[in-house]
C-alpha positions in Angstrom: 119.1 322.2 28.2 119.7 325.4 25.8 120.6 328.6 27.1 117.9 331.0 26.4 120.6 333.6 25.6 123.3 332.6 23.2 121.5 328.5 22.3 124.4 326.5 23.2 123.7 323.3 25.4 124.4 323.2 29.1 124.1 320.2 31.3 120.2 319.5 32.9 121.5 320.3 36.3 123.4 324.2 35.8 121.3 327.0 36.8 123.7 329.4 34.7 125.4 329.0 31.2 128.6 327.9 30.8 129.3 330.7 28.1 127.6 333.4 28.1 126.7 333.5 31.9 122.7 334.2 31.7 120.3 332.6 33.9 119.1 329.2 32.9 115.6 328.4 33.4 114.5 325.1 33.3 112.1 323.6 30.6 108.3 323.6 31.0 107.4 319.8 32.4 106.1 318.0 29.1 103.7 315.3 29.4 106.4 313.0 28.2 108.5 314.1 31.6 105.0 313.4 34.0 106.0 309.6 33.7 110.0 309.9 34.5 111.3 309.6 37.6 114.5 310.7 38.5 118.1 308.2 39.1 119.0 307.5 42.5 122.3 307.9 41.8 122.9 310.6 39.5 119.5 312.6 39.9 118.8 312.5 35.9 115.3 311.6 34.9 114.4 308.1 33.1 111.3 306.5 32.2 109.3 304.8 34.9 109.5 301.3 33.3 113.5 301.7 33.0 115.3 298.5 35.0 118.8 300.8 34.5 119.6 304.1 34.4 120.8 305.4 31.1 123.1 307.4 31.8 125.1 306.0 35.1 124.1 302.6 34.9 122.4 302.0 37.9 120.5 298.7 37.9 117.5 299.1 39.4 116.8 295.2 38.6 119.9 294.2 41.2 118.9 292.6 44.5 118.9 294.8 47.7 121.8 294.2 50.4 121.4 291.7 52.8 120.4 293.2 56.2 122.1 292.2 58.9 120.9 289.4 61.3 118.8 290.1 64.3 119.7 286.8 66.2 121.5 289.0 69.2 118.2 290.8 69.3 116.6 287.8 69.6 118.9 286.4 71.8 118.7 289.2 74.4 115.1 289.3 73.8 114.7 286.2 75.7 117.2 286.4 77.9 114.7 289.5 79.0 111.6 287.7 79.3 113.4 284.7 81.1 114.7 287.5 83.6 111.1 289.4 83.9 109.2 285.8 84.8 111.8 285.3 87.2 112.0 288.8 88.7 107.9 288.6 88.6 107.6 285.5 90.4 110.6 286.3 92.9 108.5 289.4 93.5 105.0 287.9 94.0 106.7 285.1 96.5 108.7 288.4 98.8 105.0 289.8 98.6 103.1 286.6 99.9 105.5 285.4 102.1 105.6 289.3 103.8 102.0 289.6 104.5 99.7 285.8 104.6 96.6 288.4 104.5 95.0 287.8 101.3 91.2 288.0 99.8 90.5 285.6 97.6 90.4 288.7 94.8 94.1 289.1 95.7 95.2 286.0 95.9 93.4 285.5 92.4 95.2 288.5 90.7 98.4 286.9 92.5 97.5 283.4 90.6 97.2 285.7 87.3 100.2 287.0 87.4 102.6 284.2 88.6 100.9 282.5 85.4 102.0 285.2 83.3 105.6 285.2 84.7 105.9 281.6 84.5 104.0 282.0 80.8 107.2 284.8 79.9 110.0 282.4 81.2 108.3 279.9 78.2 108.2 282.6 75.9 112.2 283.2 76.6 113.0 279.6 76.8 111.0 279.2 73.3 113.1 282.7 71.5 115.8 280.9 72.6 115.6 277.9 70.7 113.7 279.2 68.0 111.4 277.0 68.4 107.7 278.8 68.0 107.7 282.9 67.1 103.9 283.3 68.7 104.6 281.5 71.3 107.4 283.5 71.9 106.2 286.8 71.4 103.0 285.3 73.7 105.5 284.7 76.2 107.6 288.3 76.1 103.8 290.0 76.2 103.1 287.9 79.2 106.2 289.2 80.9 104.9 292.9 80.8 101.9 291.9 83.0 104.0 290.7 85.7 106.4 292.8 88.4 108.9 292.8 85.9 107.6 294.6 83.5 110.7 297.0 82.6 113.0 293.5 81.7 109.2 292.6 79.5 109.0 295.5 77.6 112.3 295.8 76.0 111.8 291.8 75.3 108.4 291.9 73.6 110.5 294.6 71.8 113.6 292.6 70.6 111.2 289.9 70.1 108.8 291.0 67.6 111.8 292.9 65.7 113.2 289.4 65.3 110.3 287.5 63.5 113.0 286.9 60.3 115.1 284.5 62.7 112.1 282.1 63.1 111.7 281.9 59.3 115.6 281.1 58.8 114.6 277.6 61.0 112.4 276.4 59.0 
């Protein structure tokens, strides 16, 4: 960029001259400049098409890091539906036991949701060897329904976060 002062050339990113001290302003945007975008790393602008930066070098073409593993998510994920189909199932069996009672409504819903427990104890047994990611993440949704829904959550959660894990199997 030029001063508008004295003339002499100042780097893009000044907003005073170097020399003479005046106030920089920056050039109008050419139509030429509509298609840059600017470096990641040192903020200058460069053509969209550009696979490195001109002036720092950056390589735009350069694969990204490799993000870390969620296996322990995974892991706990199931360990968490295992523990909500239990804690469901306990639950239900303290309930029934207690009070012999029952409609047939109730014990319906009471069949439901000892299927869903037992369903989210097959999810966790299946995160846990890897073995099917629907299945799995069927299973850790099927834990929520049941009694121990706060151990479900946080395992449909870690679950569906860890759908990469599955594909490293195959």
């Amino acid at each position: 960029m030029k001063c508008n002062r004295c003339g002499r050339e100042t780097p893009d990113d000044m907003p005073f001259c170097g020399h003479c001290g005046g106030r920089l302003t920056p050039p109008a945007v050419t139509q030429d400049a509509v298609h840059n975008r600017h470096c990641v790393a040192c903020g200058r602008a460069m053509a969209w098409d550009a696979k490195a930066c001109q002036y720092c070098g950056h390589d735009y073409g350069a694969k990204p890091p490799e993000t870390k593993s969620n296996a322990d998510e995974l892991l706990i994920g199931g360990i968490l539906a295992i523990l909500a189909g239990i804690v469901s199932m306990l639950l239900l069996t303290v309930i029934i036991i207690d009070d012999a009672d029952f409609s047939n409504a109730q014990l319906v819903l009471f069949s439901m949701v000892y299927a869903f427990a037992v369903l989210g104890v097959v999810g966790g047994l299946s995160s846990l060897s890897r073995f099917s990611f629907p299945l799995s993440v069927f299973g850790a949704a099927c834990s929520v329904v049941g009694l121990g829904f706060f151990f479900g959550i946080p395992a449909l959660i870690l679950t569906a976060r860890a759908s990469d894990e599955f594909a490293k199997r195959e």
